[in-house]
C-alpha positions in Angstrom: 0.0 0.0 0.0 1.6 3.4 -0.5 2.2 5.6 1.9 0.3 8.9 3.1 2.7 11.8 2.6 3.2 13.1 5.9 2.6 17.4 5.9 6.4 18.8 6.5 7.4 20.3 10.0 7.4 23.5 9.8 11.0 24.7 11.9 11.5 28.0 14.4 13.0 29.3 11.4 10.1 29.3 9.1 7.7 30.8 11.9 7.6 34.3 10.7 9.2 35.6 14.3 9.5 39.4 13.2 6.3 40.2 11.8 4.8 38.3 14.9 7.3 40.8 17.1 5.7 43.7 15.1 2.5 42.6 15.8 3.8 42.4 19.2 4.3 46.1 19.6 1.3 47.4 17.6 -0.7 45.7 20.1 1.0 47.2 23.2 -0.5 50.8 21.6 -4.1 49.0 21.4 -5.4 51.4 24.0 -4.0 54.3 22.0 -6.1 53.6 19.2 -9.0 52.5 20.9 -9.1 55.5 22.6 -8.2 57.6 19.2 -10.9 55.7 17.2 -13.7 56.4 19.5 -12.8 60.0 19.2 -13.1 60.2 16.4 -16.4 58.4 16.2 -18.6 57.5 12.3 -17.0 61.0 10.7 -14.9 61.5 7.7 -12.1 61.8 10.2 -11.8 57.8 11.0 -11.3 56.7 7.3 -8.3 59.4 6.8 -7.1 58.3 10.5 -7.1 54.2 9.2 -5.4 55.5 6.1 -2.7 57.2 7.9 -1.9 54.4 10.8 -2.3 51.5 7.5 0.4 53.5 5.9 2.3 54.3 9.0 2.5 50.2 9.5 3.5 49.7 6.1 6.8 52.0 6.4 7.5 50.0 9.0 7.3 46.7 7.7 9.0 47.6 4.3 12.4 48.7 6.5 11.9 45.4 8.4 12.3 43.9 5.0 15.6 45.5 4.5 18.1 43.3 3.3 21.7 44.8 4.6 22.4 44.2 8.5 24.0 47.3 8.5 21.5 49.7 6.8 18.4 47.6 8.9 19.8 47.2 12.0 20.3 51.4 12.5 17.4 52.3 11.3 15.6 49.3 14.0 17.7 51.0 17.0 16.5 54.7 15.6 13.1 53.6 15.8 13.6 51.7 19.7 15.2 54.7 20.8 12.0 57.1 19.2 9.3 54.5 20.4 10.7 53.9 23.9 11.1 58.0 24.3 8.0 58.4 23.4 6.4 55.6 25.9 8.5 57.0 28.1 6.8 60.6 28.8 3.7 59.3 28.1 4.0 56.9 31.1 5.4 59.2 33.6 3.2 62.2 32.7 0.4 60.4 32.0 -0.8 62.5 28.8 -0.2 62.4 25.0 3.2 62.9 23.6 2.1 66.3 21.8 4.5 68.6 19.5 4.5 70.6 22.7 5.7 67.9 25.1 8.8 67.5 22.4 9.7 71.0 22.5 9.6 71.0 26.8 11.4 67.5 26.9 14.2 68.9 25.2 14.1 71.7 27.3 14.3 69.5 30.4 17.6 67.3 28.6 19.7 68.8 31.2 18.3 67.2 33.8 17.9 63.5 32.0 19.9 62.3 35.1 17.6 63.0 37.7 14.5 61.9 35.4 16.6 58.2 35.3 16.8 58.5 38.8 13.3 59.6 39.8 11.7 57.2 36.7 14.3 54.7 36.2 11.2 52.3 36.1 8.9 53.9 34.4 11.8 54.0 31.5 12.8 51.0 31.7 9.0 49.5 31.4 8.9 52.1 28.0 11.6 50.4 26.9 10.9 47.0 27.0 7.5 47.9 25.4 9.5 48.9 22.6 12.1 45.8 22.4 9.6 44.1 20.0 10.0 47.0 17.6 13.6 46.8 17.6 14.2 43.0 17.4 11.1 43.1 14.4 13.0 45.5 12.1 16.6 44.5 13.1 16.2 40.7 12.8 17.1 39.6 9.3 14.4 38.2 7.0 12.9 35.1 6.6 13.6 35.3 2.8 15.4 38.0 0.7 12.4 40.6 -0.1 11.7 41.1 -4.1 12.3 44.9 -4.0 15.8 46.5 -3.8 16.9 48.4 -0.2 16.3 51.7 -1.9 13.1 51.4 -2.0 13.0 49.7 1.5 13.8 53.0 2.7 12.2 55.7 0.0 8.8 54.7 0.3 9.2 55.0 4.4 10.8 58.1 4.2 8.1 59.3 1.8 5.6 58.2 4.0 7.5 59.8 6.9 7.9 63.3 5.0 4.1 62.8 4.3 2.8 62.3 7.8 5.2 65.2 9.4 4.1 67.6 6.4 0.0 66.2 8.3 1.6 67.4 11.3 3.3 70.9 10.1 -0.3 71.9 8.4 -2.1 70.8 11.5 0.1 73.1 13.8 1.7 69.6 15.2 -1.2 68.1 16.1 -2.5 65.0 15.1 -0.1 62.1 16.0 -2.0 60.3 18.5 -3.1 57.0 18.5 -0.3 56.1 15.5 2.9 53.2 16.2 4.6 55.6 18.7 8.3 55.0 16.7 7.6 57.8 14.4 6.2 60.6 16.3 8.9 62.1 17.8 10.9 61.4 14.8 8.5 63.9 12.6 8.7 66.5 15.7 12.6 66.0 15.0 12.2 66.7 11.5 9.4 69.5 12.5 11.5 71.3 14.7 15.0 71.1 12.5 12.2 72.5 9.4 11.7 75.2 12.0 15.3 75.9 12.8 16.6 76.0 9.1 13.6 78.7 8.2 13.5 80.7 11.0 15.3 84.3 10.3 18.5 84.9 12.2 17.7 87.0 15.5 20.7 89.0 16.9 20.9 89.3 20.4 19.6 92.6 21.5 20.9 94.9 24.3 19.7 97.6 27.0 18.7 100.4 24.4 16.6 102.2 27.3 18.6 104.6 29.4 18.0 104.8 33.0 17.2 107.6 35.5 16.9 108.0 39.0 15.5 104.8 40.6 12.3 105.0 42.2 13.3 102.1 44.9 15.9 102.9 47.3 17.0 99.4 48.0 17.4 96.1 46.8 14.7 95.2 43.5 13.5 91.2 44.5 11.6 89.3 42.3 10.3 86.3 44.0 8.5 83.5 42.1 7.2 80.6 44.0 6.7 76.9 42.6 3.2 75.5 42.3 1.2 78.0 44.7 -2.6 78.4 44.5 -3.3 81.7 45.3 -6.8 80.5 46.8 -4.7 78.1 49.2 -3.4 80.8 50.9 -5.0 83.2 53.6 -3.8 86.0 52.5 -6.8 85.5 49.8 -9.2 83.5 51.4 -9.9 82.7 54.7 -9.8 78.6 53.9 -6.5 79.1 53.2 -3.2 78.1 55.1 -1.3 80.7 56.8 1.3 82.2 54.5 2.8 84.9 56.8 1.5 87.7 54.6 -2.0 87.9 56.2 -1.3 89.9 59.1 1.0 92.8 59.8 5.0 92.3 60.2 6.9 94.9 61.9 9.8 96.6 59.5 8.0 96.0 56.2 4.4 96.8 54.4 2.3 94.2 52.3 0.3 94.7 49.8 -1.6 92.2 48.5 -2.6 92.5 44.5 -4.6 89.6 45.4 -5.4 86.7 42.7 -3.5 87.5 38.9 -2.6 85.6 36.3 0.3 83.7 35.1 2.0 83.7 31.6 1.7 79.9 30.9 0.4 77.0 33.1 4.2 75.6 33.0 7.2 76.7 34.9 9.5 77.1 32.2 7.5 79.6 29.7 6.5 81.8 32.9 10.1 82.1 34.4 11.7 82.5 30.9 9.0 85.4 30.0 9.5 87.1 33.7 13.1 87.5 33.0 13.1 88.1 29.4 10.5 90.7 29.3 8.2 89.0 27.0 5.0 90.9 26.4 1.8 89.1 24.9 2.4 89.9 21.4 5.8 89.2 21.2 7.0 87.3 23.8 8.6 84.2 21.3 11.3 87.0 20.2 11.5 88.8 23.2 12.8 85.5 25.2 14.9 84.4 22.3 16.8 88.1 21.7 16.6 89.8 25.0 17.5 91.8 26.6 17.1 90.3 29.7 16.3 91.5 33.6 20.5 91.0 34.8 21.5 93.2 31.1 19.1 96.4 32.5 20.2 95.3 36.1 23.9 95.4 35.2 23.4 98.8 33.1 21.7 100.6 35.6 24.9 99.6 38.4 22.9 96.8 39.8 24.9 93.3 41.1 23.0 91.0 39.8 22.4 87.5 42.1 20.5 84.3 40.9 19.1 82.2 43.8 18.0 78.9 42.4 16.5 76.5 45.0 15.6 73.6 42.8 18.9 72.6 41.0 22.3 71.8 41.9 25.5 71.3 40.4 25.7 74.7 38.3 22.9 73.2 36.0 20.3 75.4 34.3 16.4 75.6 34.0 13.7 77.6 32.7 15.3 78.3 29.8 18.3 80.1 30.9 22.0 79.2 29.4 25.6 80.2 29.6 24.9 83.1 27.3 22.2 84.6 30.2 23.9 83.2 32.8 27.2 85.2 31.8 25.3 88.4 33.6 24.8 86.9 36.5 27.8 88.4 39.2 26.4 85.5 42.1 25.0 81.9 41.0 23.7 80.8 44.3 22.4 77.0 45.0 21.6 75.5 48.1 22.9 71.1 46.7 24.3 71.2 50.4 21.0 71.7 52.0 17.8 68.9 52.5 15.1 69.8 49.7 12.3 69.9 53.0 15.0 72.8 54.2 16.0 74.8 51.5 13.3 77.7 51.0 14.5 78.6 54.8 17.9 78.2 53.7 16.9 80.9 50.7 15.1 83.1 52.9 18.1 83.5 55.7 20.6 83.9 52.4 18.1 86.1 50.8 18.0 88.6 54.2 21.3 88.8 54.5 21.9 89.8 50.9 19.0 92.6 51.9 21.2 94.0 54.5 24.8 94.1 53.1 24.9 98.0 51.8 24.8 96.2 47.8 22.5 97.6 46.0 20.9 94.2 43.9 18.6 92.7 41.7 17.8 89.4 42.9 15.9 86.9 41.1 14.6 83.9 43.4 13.6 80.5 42.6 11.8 78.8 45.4 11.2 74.6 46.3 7.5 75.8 46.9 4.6 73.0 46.5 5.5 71.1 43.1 4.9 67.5 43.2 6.1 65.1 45.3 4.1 67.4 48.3 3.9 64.8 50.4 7.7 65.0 51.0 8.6 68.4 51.1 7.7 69.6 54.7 9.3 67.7 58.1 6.2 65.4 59.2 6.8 67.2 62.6 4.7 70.0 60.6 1.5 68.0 59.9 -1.3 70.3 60.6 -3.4 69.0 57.7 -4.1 65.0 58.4 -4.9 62.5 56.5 -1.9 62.6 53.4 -0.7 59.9 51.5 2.4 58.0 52.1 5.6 60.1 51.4 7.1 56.8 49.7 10.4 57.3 48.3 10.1 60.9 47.1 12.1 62.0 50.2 14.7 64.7 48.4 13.2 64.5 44.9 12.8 68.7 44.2 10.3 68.2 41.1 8.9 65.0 39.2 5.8 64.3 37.1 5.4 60.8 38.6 2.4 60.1 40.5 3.3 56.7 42.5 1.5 55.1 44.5 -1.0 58.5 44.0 -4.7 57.2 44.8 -6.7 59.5 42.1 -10.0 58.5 43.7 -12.2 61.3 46.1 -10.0 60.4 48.9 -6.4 60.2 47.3 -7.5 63.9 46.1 -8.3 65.0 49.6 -5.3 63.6 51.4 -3.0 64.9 48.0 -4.9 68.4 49.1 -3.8 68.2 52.5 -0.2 67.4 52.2 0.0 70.4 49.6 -1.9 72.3 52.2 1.3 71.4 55.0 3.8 71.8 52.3 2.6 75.7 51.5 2.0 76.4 55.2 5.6 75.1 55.7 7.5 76.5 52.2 5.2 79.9 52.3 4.5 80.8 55.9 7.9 79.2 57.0 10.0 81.2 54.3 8.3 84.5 55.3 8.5 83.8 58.9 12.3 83.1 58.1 13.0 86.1 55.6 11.3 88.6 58.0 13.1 87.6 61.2 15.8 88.2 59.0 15.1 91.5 58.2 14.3 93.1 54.6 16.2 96.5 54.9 15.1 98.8 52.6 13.7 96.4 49.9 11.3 96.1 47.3 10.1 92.2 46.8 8.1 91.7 43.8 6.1 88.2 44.8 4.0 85.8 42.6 4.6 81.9 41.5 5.2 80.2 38.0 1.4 79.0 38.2 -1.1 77.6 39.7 -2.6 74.8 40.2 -5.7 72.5 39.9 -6.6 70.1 43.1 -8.9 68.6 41.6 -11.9 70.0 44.5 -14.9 69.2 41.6 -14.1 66.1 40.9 -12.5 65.0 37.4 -10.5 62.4 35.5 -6.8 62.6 35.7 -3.9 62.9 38.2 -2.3 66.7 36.7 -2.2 69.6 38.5 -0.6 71.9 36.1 0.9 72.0 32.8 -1.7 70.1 31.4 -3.1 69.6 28.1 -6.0 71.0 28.6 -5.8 73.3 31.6 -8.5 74.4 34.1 -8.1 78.0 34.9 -7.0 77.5 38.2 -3.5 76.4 36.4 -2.8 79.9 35.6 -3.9 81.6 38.6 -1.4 83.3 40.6 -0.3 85.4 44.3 0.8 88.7 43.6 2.2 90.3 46.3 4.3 93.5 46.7 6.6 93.8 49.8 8.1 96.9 51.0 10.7 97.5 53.4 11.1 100.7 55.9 12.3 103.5 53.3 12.3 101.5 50.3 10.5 104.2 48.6 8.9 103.7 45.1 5.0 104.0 44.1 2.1 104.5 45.9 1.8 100.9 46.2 -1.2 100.6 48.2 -3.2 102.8 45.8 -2.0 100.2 43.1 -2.6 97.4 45.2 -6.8 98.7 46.2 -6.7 99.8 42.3 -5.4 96.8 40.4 -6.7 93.6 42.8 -7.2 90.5 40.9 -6.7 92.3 37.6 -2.8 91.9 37.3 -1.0 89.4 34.9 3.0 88.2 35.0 2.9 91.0 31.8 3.0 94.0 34.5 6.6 92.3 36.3 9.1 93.2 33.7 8.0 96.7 33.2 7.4 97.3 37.0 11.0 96.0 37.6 12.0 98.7 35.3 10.7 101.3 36.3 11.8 100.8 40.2 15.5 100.5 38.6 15.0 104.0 37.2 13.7 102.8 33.7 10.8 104.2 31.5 8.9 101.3 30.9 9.5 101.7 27.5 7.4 99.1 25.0 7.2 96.8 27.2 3.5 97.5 28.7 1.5 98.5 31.6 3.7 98.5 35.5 2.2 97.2 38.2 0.4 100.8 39.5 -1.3 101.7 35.9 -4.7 101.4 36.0 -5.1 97.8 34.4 -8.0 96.0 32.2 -8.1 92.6 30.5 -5.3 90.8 32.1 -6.4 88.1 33.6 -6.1 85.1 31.1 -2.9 83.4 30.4 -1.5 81.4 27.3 -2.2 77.7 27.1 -0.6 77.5 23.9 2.6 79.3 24.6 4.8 76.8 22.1 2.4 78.3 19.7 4.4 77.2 16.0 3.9 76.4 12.5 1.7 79.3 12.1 -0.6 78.1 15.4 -1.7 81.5 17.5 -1.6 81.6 21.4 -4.6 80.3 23.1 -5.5 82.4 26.1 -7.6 81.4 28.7 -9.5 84.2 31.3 -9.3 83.7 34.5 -12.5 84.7 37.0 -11.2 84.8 40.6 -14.6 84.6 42.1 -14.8 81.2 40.2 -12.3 79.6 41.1 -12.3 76.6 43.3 -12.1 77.3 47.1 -9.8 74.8 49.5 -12.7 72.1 50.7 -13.2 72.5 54.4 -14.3 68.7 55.0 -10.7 67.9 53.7 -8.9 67.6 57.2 -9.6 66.2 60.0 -7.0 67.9 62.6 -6.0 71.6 62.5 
């Protein structure tokens, strides 16, 4: 009898292992689409949106299919690399990996060393979500593919240059929801576009000539981290003591009350404080100059930096060697407990007050950014319950939220803990700085931005900087401080004029003008009579022809700090 042909084995090295490992990865985005397709919904959008990931898919495949180890297997470590950067920020920030997020990542590269250490597993999960990518294109192929290497890499690259010219007419939106290896590889391309067509800006200098100054002292501008202005007393009387609401022998307060901020992130606020950058023109303002230390310096000013949050001589918000060559003192406290170093700042900040040296001093504060749970001695609980402090003990800033409980009650213990950490880094510092002494001062207060707590009850674990912000992200203290005989305006006039209707917009020129400056084009001072300035920019990367997106602020509307949040006082 004749024998039934038995069907052949079919080896490990027929099984086709990459396009299964590409599978692999597409899948680990599921949610990402899921989530893009239901936005999208039954409208002409979905079909253009399937079009657009199909093709996306394809360019990947045909440079899997690349013949040459040496042409496929740098192109599959480019690709790892771009995938598992962006899992990476999406993971830890928890939102979509935007043009905008691109632009402030590389912003933050300096400090890529502490992210490691802070997210070290958060990155290392992003990256081993994106090992299938990189072992699916490097790995050679099953059999040798029927078209030539060139075209293994034109029709991706066409495909690439086609979905990053999507993204340029779309003002950089529209990449969610697609493999997450090309992305931030068309923001690359987006953003060197940018670079190559942008006209040459020459660094500009003090062209205004200064008088007489109108202060007598030392000119201060203090900018907090993270405070909501509605958190502390000195605007409503939920909030925690911030050694402003009362009088303090040796200095006058005057409270602007609630204002707005220029951005709902640190960086585009601090950058525009010092750089002068008004609403219409802030982009070239904060590239050219000149900035607060050039009229400083030019008006016979020292000019003294304290930075609370970095270490090391490192940089932030923006500033570089070029800025940082005006600076005559660089002061960080990388010798002092995070939980201690506003008080450190406020005791360095008096004495520099009192020394006979007349000064502009720009301050950066710890404040109440995120880890709050860690950032006040736990001898200084007033507000119970808080959540755990884990092991954010010493971490200045992070955008983690471990072991954060964004349910009713992780909100109200979250609320708590923030309300210890202002009591401790606001009330504390001014306690400090005013035991201190001010001299003959003038202390310009307000934070970076605000933040939202989360009191009404919506998805989501940000507090700021988010994609689509609340207004309480860009609400802000303003606060002016004057010491005995530190002359200047009428300051309480300007503070009963102008309460909860100034902006950051009104710093720069104020500054100015107390260094003996006219405040030149640079807008309305602190003691004009102001209109229209509360709303700040939630689009302040505005680029590729997108227009800021400003969003008002109504202090009476803004969310009040929820008595039934503690249970001790």
């Amino acid at each position: 009898m004749p024998r039934t042909a038995l069907p052949p084995v079919r080896r490990p090295s027929d099984w086709p292992i990459k396009e299964m490992l590409l599978l692999v990865y597409l899948a680990l985005g599921g949610d990402a689409i899921v989530e893009r397709v239901q936005s999208l919904g039954v409208s002409a959008a979905l079909p253009a949106y399937v079009a657009l990931f199909g093709a996306l898919v394809l360019a990947l495949w045909l440079v899997s299919r690349i013949h040459s180890d040496r042409i496929r297997w740098p192109i599959a470590l480019l690709l790892f690399v771009s995938a598992g950067f962006m899992a990476a920020n999406e993971r830890i920030t928890g939102q979509h990996f935007t043009y905008e997020s691109f632009l402030n990542m590389l912003d933050a590269a300096g400090f890529f060393g502490d992210a490691l250490a802070q997210h070290g597993g958060q990155i290392g999960l992003a990256a081993l979500s994106a090992l299938p990518l990189w072992l699916g294109v490097g790995l050679r192929p099953r059999t040798r593919p029927q078209f030539g290497w060139k075209a293994g890499i034109a029709i991706p690259l066409a495909i690439l240059i086609g979905f990053t010219a999507m993204l340029f007419m779309r003002g950089g939106d529209g990449a969610r929801g697609v493999p997450g290896a090309w992305p931030p590889i068309a923001y690359a391309l987006l953003l060197g576009s940018e670079r190559a067509t942008r006209p040459s800006v020459e660094p500009r200098g003090v062209e205004l000539t200064p008088g007489r100054p109108s202060a007598s002292g030392d000119i201060v501008l203090l900018i907090d981290e993270s405070i909501a202005p509605t958190y502390l007393d000195v605007n409503d009387p939920a909030g925690v003591r911030s050694g402003l609401a009362q009088p303090r022998s040796g200095v006058a307060i005057h409270n602007f009350g609630i204002g707005a901020a220029v951005t709902h992130c640190s960086l585009g606020s601090n950058l525009t404080l010092r750089h002068g950058g008004t609403r219409e023109d802030y982009h070239l303002r904060n590239t050219a100059g000149p900035t607060i230390w050039q009229y400083a310096k030019a008006a016979g000013y020292r000019t003294v930096y304290l930075d609370a949050q970095r270490t090391g001589g490192a940089f932030q918000n923006g500033m570089d060697a070029s800025e940082a060559k005006d600076i005559d003192r660089f002061v960080q406290f990388g010798d002092v407990d995070v939980i201690d170093r506003d008080h450190a700042v406020a005791a360095r900040l008096s004495e520099l007050l009192r020394d006979n040296v007349r000064d502009v001093i720009v301050v950066n504060k710890i404040g109440a950014h995120f880890p709050v749970q860690a950032k006040y001695p736990e001898s200084a609980t007033r507000y119970a319950p808080v959540p755990s402090r884990g092991g954010f003990a010493g971490i200045v800033d992070t955008a983690s939220r471990e072991g954060f409980d964004d349910s009713g009650k992780g909100w109200r213990r979250y609320r708590n803990a923030y309300r210890n950490t202002v009591e401790w880094n606001v009330g504390g510092f001014f306690d400090r700085l005013f035991a201190g002494g001010v001299g003959n001062a003038t202390i310009l207060y307000t934070a970076d931005h605000g933040q939202d707590l989360n009191e009404v009850g919506r998805p989501g674990a940000s507090t700021h900087c988010s994609g689509s912000p609340t207004p309480a992200e860009g609400a802000v203290p303003i606060v002016v401080l004057a010491g005995e005989g530190a002359g200047g305006p009428d300051w309480g006039g300007a503070a009963s004029a102008n309460a909860n209707r100034a902006s950051h917009y009104q710093f720069f020129p104020t500054l100015l003008g107390l260094m003996g400056y006219p405040a030149g084009d640079y807008g309305a001072t602190l003691t004009m009579p102001l209109d229209d300035e509360m709303r700040f920019n939630t689009r302040f990367n505005a680029r590729l022809g997108r227009l800021p997106q400003w969003l008002a602020i109504y202090p009476d509307e803004l969310p009040r700090p929820p008595a039934t949040d503690s249970e001790t006082r």
